[in-house]
N, C-alpha and C positions, 0 to 999 in steps of 0.2 A: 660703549660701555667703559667707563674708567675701574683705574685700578680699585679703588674704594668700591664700587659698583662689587666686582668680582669679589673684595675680602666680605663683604657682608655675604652675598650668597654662598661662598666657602661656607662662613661661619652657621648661619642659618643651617645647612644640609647638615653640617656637625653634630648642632643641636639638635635637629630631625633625629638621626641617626642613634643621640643618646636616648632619648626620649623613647623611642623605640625599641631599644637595646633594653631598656629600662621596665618599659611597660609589658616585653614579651617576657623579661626575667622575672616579674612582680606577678603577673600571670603565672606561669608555669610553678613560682615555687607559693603560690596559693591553691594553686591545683593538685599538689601535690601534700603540703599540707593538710587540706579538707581529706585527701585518700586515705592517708596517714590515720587521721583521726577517726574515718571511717571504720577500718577494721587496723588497729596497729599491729595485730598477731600476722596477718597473711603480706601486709604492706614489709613488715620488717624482715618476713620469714622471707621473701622476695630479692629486699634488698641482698641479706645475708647471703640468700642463696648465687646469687648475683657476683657477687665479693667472693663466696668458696670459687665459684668459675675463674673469675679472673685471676686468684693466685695460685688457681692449677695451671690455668693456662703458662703466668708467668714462671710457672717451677719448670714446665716441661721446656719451655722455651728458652729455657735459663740454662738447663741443662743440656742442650742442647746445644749453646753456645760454646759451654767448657768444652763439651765433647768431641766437637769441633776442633776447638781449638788445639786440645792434644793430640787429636790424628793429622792435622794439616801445618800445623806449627812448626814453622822449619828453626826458630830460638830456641824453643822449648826441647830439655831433654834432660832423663832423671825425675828428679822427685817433682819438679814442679809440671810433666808432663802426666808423671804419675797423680798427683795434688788435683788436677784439671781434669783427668778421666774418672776420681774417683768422685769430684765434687758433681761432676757430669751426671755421672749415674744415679746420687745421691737425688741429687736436684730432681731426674726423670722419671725415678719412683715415687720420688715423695708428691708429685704431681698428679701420676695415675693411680694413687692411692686416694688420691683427697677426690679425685673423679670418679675412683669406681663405688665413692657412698658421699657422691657431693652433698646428700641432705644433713646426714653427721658431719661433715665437713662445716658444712656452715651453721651447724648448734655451734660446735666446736669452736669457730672462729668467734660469734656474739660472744660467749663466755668467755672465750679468750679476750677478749677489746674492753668488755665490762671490767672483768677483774684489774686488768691493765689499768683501766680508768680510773678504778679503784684504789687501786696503790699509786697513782699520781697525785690523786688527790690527798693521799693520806702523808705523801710527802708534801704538798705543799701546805696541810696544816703543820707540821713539823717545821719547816722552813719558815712557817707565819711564825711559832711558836722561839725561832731562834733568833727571829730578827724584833723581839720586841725592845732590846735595848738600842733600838736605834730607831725607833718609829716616836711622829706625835703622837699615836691613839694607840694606847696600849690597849681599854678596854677593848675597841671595834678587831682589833690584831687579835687579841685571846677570842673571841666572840667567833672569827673568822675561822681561826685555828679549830678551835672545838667541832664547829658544823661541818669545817670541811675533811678532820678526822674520821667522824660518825658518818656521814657521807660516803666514804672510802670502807668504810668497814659494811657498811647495808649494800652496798654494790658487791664486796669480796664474798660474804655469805649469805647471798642471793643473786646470783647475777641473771639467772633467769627475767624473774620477775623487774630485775631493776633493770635489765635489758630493755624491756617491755615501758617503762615507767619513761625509762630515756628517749627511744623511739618519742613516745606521746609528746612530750616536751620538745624532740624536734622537729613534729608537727604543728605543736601551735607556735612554735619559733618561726616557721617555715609562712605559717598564714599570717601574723602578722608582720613580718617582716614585706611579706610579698603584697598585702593592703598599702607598708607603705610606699612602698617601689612605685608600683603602680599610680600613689597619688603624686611621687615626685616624678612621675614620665607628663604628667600635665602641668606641673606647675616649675618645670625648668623654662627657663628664658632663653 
């Protein structure tokens, strides 16, 4: 077998490998898409619920680490030993707080990420809106501007509902993206 013999089957297993990588990613986020769209109240209340876990988990584990570090810390001493046990504690209630009512935990956090979402976008219609002396399209810039203020404002005083709206969108984001994955796991070379 020559060297060319050997780079070609390299290459080929590579390609295998994306193709695969490919077609299980185009799968999975079609699958997950259709679920989405199936029920998006229990698919989202899931994910949320999900996401409260994990930043309890990280608060207590976080806390943990400060608290650590100011009992065991042979640098530390004063205020920033003081600074590290209080952030410690901080850190490991605000954890077992968000766990002992993870389901308001995670309304909590959706409305928190909406509104958030909402005041990004409401900065970047402002941002569209300051940078129009320096753009070719003023129209499309002001156009932009506008939807993506009103946009920001239907997310801030609704975020429920436009929680809910979002989700949906990133289920059918999720299915068509994952149809095309999947057609490019057959048609890489």
């Amino acid at each position: 077998m020559t060297d060319t013999d050997v780079d070609i089957q390299v290459e080929r297993r590579a390609i295998d490998s994306v193709r695969t990588m490919l077609g299980l990613g185009g799968f999975v986020a079609l699958v997950l898409g259709i679920l989405i769209l199936v029920n998006p109240v229990k698919t989202g209340a899931a994910m949320m619920l999900i996401l409260a876990v994990v930043v309890a988990l990280y608060m207590v584990g976080s806390g943990a680490v400060y608290l650590g570090t100011a009992i065991f810390s042979r640098s530390l001493a004063g205020w920033p030993r003081t600074g590290h046990a209080l952030l410690g504690l901080l850190y490991v209630v605000a954890g077992v707080i968000l766990f002992t009512n993870i389901q308001a935990s995670a309304v909590i956090l959706a409305t928190f990420l909406t509104v958030l979402i909402g005041v990004m976008w409401i900065l970047e219609g402002v941002v569209a809106f300051s940078s129009l002396n320096s753009t070719g399209s003023k129209g499309l810039t002001i156009f932009y501007g506008i939807i993506s203020v009103i946009a920001g404002l239907v997310l801030i005083f609704s975020p429920m509902l436009s929680a809910v709206t979002l989700w949906i969108l990133i289920g059918i984001s999720m299915i068509v993206m994952g149809v095309m994955q999947i057609v490019r796991a057959f048609s890489v070379k």
